[in-house]
mmCIF file of the N, C-alpha and C atoms, coordinates in Angstrom:
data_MODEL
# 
_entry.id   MODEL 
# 
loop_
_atom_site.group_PDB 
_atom_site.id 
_atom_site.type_symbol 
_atom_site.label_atom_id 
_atom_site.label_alt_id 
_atom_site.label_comp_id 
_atom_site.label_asym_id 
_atom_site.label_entity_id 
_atom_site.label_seq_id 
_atom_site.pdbx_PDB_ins_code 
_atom_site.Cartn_x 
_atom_site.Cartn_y 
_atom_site.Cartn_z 
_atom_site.occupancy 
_atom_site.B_iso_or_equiv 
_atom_site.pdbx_formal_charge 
_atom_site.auth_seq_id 
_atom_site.auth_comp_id 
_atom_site.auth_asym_id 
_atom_site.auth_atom_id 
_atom_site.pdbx_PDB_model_num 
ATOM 1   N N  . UNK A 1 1  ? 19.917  -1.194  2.331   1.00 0.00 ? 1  UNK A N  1 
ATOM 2   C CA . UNK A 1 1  ? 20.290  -0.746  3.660   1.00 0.00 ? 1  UNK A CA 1 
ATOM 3   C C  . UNK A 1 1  ? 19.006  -0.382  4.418   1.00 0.00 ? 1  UNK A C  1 
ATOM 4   N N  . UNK A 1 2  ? 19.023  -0.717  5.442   1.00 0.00 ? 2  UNK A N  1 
ATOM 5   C CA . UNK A 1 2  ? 17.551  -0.101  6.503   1.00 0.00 ? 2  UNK A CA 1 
ATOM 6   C C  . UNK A 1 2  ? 18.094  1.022   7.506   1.00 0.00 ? 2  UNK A C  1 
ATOM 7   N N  . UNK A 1 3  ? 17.121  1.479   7.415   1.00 0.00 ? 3  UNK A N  1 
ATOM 8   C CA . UNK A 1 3  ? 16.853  2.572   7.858   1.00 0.00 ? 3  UNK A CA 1 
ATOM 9   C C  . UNK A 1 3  ? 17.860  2.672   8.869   1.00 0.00 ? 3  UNK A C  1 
ATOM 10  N N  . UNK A 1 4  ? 17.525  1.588   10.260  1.00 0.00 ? 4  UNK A N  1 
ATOM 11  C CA . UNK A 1 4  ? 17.798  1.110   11.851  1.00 0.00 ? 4  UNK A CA 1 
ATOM 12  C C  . UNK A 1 4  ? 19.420  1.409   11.226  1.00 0.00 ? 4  UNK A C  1 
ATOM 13  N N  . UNK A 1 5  ? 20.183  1.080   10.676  1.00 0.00 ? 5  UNK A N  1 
ATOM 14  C CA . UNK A 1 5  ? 21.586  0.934   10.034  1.00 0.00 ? 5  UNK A CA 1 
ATOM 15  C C  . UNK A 1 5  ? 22.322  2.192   9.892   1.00 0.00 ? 5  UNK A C  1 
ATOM 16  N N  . UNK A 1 6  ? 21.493  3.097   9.174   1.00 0.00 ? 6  UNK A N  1 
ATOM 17  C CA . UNK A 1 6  ? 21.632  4.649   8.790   1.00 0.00 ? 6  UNK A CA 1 
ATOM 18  C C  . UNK A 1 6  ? 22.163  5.480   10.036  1.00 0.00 ? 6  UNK A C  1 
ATOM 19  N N  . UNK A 1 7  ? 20.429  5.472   11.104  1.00 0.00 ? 7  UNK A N  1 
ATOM 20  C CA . UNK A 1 7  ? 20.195  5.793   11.892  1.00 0.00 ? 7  UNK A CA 1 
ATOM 21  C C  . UNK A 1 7  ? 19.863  5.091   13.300  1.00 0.00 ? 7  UNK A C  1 
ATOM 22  N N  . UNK A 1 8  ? 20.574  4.569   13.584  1.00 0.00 ? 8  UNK A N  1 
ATOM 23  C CA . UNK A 1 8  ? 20.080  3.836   14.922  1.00 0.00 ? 8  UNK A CA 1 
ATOM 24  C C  . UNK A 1 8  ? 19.218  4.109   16.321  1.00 0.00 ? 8  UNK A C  1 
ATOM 25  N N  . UNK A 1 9  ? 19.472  5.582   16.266  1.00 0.00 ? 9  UNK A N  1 
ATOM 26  C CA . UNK A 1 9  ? 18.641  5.812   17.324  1.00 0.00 ? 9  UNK A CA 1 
ATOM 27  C C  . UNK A 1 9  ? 17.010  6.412   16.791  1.00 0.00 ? 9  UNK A C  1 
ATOM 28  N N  . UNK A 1 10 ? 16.785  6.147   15.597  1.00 0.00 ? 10 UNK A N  1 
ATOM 29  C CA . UNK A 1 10 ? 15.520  6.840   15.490  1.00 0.00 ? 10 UNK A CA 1 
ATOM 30  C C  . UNK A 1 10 ? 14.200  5.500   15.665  1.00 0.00 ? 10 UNK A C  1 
ATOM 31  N N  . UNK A 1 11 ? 13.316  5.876   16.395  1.00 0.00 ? 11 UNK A N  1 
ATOM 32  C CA . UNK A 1 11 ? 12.259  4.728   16.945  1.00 0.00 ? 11 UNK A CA 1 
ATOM 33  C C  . UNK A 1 11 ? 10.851  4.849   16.101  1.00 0.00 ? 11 UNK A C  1 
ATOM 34  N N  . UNK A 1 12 ? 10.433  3.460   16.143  1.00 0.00 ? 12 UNK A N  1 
ATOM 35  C CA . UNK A 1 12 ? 9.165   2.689   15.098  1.00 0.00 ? 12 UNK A CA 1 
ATOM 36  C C  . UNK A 1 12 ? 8.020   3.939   14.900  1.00 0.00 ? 12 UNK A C  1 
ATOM 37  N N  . UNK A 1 13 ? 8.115   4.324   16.700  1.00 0.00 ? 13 UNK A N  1 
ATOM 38  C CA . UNK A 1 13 ? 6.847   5.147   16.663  1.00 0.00 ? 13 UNK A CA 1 
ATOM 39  C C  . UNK A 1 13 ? 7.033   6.268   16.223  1.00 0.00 ? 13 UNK A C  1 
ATOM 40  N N  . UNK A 1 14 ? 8.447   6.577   15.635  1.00 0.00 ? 14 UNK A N  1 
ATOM 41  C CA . UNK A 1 14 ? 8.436   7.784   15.100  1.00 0.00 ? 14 UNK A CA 1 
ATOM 42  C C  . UNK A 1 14 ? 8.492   7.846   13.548  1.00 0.00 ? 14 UNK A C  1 
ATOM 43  N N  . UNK A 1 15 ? 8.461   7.178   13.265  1.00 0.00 ? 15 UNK A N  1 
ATOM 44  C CA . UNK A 1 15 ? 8.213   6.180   11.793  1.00 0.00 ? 15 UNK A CA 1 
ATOM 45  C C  . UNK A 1 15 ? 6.730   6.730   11.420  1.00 0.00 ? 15 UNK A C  1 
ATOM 46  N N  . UNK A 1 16 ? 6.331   5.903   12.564  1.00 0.00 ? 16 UNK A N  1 
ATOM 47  C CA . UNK A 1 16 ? 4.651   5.947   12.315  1.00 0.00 ? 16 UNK A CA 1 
ATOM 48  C C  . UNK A 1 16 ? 4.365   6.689   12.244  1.00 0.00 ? 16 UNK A C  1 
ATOM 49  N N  . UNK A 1 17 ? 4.401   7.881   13.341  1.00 0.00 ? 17 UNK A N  1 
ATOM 50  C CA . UNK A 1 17 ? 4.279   8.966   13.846  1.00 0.00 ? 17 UNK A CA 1 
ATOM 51  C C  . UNK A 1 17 ? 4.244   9.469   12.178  1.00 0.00 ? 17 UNK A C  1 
ATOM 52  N N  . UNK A 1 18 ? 5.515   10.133  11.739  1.00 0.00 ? 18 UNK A N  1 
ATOM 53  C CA . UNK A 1 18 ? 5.694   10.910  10.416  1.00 0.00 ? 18 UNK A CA 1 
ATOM 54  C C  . UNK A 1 18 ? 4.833   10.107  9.152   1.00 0.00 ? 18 UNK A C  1 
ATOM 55  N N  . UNK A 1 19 ? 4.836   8.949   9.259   1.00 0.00 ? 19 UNK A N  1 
ATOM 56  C CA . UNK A 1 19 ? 4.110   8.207   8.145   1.00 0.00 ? 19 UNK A CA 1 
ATOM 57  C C  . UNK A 1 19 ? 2.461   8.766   8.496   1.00 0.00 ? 19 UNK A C  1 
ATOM 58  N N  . UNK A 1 20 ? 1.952   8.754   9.740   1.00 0.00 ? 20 UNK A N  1 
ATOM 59  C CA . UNK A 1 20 ? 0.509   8.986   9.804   1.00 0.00 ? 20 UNK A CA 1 
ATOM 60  C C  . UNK A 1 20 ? 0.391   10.505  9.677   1.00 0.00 ? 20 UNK A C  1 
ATOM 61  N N  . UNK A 1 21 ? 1.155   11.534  9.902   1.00 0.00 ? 21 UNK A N  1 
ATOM 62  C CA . UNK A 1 21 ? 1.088   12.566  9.291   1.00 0.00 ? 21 UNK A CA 1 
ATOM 63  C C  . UNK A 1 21 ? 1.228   13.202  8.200   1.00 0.00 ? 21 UNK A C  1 
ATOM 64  N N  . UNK A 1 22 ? 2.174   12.805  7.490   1.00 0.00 ? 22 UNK A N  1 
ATOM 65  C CA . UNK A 1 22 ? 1.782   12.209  5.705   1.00 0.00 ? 22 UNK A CA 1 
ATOM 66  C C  . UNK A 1 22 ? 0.586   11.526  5.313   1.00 0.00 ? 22 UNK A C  1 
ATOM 67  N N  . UNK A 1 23 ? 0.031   10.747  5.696   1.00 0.00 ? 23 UNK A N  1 
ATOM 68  C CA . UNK A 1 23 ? -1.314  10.376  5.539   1.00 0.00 ? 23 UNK A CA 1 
ATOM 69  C C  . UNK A 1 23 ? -2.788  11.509  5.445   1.00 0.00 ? 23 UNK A C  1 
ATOM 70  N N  . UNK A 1 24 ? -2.134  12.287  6.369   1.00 0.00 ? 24 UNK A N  1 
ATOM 71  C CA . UNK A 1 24 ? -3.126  13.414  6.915   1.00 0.00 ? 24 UNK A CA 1 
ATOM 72  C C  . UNK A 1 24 ? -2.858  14.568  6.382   1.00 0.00 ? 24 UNK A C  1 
ATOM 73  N N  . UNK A 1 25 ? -2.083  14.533  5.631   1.00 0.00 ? 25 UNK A N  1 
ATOM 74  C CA . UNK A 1 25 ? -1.657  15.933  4.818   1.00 0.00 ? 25 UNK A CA 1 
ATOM 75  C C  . UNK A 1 25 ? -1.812  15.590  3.353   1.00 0.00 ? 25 UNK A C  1 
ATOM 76  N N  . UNK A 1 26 ? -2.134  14.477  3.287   1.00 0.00 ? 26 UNK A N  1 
ATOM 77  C CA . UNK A 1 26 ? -2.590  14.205  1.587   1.00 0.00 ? 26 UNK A CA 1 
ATOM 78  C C  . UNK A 1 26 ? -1.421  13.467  0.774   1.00 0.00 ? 26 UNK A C  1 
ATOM 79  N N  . UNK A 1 27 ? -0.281  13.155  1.470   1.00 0.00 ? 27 UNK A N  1 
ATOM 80  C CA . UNK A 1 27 ? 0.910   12.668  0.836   1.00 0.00 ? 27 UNK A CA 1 
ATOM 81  C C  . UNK A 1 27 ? 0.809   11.625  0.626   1.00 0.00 ? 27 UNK A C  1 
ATOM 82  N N  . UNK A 1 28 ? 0.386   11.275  1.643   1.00 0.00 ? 28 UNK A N  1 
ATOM 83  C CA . UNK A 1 28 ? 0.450   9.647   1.186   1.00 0.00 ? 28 UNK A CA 1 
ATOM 84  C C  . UNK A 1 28 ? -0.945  8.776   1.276   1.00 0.00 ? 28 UNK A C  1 
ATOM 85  N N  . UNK A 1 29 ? -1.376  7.736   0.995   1.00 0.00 ? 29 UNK A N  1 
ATOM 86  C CA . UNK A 1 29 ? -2.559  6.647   1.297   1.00 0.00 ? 29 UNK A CA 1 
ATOM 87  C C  . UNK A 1 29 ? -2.425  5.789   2.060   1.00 0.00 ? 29 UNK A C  1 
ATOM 88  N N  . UNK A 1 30 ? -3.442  5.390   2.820   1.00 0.00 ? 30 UNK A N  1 
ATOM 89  C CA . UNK A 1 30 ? -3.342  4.134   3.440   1.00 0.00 ? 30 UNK A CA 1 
ATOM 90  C C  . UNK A 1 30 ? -4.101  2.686   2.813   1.00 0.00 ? 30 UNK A C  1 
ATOM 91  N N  . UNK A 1 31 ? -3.709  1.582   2.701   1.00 0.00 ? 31 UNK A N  1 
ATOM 92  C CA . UNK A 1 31 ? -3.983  1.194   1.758   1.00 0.00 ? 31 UNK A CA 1 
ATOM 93  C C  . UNK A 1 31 ? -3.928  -0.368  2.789   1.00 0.00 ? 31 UNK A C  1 
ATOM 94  N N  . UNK A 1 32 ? -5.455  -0.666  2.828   1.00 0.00 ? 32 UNK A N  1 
ATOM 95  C CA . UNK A 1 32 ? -5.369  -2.006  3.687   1.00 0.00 ? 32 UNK A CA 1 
ATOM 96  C C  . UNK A 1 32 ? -5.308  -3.175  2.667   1.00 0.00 ? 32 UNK A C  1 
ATOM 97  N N  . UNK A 1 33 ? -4.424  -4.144  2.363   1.00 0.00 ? 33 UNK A N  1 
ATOM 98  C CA . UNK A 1 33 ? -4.421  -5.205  1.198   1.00 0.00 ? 33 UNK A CA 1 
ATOM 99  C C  . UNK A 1 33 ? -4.916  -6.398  1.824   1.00 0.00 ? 33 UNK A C  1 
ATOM 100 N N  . UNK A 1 34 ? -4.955  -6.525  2.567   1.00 0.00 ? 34 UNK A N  1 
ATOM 101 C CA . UNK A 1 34 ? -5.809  -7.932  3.447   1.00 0.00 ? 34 UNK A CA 1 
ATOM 102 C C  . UNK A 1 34 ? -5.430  -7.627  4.728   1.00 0.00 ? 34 UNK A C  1 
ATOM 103 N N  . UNK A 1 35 ? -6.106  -8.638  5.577   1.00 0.00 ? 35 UNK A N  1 
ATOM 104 C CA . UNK A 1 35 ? -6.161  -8.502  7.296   1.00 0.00 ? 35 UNK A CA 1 
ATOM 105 C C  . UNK A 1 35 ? -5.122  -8.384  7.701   1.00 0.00 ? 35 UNK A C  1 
ATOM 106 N N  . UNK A 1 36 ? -4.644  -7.216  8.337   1.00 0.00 ? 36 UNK A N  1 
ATOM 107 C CA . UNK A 1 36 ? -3.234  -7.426  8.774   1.00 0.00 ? 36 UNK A CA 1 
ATOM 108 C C  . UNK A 1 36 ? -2.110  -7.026  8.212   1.00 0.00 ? 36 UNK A C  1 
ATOM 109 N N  . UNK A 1 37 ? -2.569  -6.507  7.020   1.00 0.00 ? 37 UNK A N  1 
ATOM 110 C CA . UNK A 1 37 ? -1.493  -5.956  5.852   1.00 0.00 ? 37 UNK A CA 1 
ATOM 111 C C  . UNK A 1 37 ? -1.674  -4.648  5.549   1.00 0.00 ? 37 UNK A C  1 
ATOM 112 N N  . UNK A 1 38 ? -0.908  -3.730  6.170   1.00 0.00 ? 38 UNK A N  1 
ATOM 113 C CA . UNK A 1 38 ? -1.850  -1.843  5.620   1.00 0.00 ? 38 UNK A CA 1 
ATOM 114 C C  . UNK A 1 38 ? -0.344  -1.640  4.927   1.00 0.00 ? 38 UNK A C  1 
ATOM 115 N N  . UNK A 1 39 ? -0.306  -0.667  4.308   1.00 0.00 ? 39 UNK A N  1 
ATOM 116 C CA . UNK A 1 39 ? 1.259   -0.081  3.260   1.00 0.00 ? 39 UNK A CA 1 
ATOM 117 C C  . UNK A 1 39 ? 0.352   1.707   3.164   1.00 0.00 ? 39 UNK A C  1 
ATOM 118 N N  . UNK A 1 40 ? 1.692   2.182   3.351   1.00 0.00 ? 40 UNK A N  1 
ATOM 119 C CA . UNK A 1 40 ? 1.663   3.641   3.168   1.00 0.00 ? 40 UNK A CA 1 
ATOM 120 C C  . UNK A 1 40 ? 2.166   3.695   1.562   1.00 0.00 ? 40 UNK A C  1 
ATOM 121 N N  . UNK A 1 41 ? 1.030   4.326   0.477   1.00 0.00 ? 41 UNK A N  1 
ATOM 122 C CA . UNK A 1 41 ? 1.066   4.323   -0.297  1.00 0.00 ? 41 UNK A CA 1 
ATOM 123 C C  . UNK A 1 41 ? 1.133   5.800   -0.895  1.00 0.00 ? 41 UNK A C  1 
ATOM 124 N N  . UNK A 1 42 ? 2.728   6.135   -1.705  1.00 0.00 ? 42 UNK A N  1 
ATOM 125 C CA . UNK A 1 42 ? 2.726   7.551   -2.012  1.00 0.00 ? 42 UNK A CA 1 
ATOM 126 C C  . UNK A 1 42 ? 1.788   8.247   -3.230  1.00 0.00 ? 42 UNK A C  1 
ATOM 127 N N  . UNK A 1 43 ? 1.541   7.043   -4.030  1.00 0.00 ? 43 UNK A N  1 
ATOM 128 C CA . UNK A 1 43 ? 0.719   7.355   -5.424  1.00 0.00 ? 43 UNK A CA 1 
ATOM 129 C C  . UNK A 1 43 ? -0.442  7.547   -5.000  1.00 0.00 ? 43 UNK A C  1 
ATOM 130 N N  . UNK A 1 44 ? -1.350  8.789   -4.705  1.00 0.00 ? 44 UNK A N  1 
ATOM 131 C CA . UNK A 1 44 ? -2.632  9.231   -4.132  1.00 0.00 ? 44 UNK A CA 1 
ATOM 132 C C  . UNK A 1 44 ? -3.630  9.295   -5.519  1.00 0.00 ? 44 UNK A C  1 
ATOM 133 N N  . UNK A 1 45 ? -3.566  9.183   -6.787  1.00 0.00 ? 45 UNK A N  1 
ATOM 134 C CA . UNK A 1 45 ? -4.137  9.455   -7.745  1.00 0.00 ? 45 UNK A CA 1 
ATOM 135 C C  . UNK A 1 45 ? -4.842  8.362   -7.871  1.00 0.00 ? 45 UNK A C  1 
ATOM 136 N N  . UNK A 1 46 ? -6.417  7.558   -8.000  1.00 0.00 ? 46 UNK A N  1 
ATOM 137 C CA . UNK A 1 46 ? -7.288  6.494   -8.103  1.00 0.00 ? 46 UNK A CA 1 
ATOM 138 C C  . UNK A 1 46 ? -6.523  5.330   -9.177  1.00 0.00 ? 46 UNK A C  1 
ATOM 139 N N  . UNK A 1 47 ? -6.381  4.251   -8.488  1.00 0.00 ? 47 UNK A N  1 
ATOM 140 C CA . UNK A 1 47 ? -5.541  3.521   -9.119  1.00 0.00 ? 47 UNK A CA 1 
ATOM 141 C C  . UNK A 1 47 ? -5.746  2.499   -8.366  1.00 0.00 ? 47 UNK A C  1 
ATOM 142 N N  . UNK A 1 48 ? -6.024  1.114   -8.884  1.00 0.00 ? 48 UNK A N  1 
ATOM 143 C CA . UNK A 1 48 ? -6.255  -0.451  -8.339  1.00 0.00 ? 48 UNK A CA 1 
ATOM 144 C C  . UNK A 1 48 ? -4.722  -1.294  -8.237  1.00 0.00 ? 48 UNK A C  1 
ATOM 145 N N  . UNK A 1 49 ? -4.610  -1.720  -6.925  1.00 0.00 ? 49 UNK A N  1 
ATOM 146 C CA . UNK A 1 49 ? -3.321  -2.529  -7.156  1.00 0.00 ? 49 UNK A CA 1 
ATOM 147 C C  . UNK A 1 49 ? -3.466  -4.351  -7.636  1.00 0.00 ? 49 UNK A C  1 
ATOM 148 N N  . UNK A 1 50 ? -1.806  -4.709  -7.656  1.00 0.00 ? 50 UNK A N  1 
ATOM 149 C CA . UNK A 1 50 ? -2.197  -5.896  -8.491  1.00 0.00 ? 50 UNK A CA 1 
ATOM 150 C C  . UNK A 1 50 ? -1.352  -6.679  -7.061  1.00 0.00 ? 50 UNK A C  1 
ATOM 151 N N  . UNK A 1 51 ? -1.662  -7.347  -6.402  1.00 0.00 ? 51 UNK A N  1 
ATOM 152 C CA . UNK A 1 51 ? -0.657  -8.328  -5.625  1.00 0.00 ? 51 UNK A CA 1 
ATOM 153 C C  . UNK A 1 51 ? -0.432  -9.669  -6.009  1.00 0.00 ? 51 UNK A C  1 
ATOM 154 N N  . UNK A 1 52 ? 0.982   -10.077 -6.277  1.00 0.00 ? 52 UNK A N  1 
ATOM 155 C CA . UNK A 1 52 ? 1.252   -11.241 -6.408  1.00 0.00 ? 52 UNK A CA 1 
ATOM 156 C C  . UNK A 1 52 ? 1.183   -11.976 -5.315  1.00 0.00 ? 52 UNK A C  1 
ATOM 157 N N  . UNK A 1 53 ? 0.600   -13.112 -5.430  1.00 0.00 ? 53 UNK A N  1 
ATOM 158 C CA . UNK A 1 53 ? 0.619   -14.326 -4.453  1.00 0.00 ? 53 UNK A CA 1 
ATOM 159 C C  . UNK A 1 53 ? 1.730   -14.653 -4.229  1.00 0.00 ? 53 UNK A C  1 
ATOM 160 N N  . UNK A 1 54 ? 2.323   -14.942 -5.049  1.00 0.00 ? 54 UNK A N  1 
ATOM 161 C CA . UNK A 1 54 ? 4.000   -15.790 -5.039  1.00 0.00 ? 54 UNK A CA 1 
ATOM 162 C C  . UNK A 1 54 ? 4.968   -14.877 -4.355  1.00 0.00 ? 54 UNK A C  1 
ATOM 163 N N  . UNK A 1 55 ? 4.685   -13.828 -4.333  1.00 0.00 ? 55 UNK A N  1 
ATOM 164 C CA . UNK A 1 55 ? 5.988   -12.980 -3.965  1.00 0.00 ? 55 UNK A CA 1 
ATOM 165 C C  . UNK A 1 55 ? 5.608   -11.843 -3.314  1.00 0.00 ? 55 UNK A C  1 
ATOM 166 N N  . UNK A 1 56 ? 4.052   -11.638 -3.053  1.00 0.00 ? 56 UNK A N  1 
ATOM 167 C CA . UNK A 1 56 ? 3.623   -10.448 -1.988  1.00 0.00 ? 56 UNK A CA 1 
ATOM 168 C C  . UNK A 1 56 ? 3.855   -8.836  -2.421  1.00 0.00 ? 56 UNK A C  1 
ATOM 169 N N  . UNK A 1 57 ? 4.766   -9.180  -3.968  1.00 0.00 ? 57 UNK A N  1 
ATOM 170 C CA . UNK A 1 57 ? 4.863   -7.873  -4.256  1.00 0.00 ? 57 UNK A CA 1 
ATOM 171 C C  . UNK A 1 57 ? 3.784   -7.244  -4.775  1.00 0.00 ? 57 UNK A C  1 
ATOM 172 N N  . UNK A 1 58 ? 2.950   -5.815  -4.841  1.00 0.00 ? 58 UNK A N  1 
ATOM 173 C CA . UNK A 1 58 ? 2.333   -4.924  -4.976  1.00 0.00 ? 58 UNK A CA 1 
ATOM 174 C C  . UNK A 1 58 ? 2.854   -4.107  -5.991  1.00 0.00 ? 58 UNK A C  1 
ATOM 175 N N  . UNK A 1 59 ? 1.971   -4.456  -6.768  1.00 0.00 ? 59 UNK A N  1 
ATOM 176 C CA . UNK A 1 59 ? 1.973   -3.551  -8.070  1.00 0.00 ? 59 UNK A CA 1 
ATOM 177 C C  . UNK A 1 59 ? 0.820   -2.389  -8.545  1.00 0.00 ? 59 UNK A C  1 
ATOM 178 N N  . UNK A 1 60 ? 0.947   -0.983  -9.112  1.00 0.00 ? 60 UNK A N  1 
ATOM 179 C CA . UNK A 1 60 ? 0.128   -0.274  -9.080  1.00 0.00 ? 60 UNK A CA 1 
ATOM 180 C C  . UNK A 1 60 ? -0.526  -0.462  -10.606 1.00 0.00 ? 60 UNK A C  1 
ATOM 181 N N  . UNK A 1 61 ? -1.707  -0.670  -10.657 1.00 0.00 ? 61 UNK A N  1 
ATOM 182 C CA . UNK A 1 61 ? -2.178  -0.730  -11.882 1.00 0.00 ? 61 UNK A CA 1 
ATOM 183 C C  . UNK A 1 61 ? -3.415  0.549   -12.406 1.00 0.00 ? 61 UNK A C  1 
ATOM 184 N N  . UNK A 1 62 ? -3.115  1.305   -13.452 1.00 0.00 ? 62 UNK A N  1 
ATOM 185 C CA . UNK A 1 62 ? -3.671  3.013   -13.843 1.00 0.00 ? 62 UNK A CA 1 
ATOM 186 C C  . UNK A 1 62 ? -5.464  2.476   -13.861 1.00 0.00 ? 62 UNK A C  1 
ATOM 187 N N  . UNK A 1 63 ? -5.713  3.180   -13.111 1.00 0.00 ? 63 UNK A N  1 
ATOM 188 C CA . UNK A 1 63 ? -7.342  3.262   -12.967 1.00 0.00 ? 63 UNK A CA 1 
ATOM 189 C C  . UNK A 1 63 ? -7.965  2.779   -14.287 1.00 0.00 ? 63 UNK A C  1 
ATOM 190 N N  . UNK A 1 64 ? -7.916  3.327   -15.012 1.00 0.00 ? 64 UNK A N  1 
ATOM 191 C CA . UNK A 1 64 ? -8.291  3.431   -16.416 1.00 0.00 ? 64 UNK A CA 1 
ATOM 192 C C  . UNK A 1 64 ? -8.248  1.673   -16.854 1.00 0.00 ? 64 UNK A C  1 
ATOM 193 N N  . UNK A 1 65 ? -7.040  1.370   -16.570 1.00 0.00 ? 65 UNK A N  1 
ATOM 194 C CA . UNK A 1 65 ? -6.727  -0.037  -16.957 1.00 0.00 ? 65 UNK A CA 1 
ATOM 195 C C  . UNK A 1 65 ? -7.591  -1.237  -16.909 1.00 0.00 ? 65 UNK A C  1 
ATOM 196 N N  . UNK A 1 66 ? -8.613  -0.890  -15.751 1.00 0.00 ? 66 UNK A N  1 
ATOM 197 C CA . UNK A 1 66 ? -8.986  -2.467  -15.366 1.00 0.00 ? 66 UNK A CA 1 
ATOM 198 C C  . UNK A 1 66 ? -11.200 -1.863  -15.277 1.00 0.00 ? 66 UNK A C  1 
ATOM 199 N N  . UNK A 1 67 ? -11.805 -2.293  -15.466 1.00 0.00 ? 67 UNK A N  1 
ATOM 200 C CA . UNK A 1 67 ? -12.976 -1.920  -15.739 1.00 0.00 ? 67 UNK A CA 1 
ATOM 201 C C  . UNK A 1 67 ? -13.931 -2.749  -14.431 1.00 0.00 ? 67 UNK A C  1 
ATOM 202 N N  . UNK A 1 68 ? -14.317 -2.153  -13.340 1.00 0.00 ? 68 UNK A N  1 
ATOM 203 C CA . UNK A 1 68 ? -14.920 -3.284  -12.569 1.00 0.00 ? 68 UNK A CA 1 
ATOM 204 C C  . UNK A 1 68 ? -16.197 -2.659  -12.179 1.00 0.00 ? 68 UNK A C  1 
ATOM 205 N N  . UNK A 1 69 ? -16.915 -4.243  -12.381 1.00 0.00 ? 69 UNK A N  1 
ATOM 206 C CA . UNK A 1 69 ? -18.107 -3.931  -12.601 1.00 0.00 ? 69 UNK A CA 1 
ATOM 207 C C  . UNK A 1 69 ? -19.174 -4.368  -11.230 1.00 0.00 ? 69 UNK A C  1 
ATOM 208 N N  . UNK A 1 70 ? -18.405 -5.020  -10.431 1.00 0.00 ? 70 UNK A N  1 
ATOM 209 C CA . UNK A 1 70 ? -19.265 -5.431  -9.034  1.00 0.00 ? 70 UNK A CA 1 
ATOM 210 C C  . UNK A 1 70 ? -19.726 -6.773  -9.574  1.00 0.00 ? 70 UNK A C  1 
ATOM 211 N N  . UNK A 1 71 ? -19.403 -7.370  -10.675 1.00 0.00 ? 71 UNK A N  1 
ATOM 212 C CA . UNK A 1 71 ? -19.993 -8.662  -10.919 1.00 0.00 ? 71 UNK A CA 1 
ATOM 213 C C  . UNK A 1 71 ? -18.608 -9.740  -10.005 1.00 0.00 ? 71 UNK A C  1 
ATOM 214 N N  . UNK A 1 72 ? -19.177 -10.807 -9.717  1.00 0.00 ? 72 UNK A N  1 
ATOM 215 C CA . UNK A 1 72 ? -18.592 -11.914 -9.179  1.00 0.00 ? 72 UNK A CA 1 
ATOM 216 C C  . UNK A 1 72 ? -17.539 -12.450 -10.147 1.00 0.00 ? 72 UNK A C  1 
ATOM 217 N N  . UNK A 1 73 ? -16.504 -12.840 -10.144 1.00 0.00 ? 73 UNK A N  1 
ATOM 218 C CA . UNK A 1 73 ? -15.258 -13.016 -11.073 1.00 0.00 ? 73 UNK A CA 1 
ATOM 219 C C  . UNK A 1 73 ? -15.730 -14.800 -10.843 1.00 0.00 ? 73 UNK A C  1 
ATOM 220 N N  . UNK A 1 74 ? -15.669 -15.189 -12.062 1.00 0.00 ? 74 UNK A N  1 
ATOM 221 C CA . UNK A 1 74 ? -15.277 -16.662 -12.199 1.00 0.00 ? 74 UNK A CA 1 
ATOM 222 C C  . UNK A 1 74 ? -14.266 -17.339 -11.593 1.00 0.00 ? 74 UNK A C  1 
ATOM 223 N N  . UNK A 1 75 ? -13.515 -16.597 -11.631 1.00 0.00 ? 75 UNK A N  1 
ATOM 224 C CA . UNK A 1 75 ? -11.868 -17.024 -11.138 1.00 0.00 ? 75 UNK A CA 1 
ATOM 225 C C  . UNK A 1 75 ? -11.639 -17.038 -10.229 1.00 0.00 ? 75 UNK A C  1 
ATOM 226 N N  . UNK A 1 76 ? -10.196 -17.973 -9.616  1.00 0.00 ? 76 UNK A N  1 
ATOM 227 C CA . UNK A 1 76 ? -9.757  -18.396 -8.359  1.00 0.00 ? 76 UNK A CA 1 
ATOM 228 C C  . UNK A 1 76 ? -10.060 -17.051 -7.301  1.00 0.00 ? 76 UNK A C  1 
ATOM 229 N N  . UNK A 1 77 ? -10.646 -17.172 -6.398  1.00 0.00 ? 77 UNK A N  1 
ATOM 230 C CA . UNK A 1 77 ? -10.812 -16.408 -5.434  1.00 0.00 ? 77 UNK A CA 1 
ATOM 231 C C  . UNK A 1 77 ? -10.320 -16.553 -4.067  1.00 0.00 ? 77 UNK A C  1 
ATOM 232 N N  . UNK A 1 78 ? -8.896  -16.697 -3.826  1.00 0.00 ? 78 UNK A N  1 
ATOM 233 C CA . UNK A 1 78 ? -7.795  -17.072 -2.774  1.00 0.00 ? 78 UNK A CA 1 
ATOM 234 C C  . UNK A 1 78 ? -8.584  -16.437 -1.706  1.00 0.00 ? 78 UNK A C  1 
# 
């Protein structure tokens, strides 16, 4: 169900509005994934995400998990 459905009269900018003040109070992250793509992200604890190509979904992967070293990856670089 969306939101607009729930509540019909409540507007984008007030969306934003509360989302960018959560941002600013530490609740949430902003999290730019490519040009054009930002997501309000509630998990604030250092943590690398994983995005699927195929399906755009965003996955959180535990800091700890992935080791990066600033070296150039061999691999497909979309």
């Amino acid at each position: 169900m969306k939101v607009r459905d729930r509540c019909p009269t409540l507007s984008r900018a007030t969306v934003y509005n509360t989302l960018n003040l959560l941002t600013e109070k530490g609740l949430l992250r902003t999290q730019f994934l490519k040009e054009g793509v930002i997501v309000f992200d509630p998990h604030v604890a250092p943590h690398h995400h994983f995005i699927d190509v195929e399906t755009g979904k965003v996955f959180d992967i535990p800091w700890d998990a992935v080791k990066v070293t600033g070296e150039k990856s061999s691999g497909d670089s979309r």
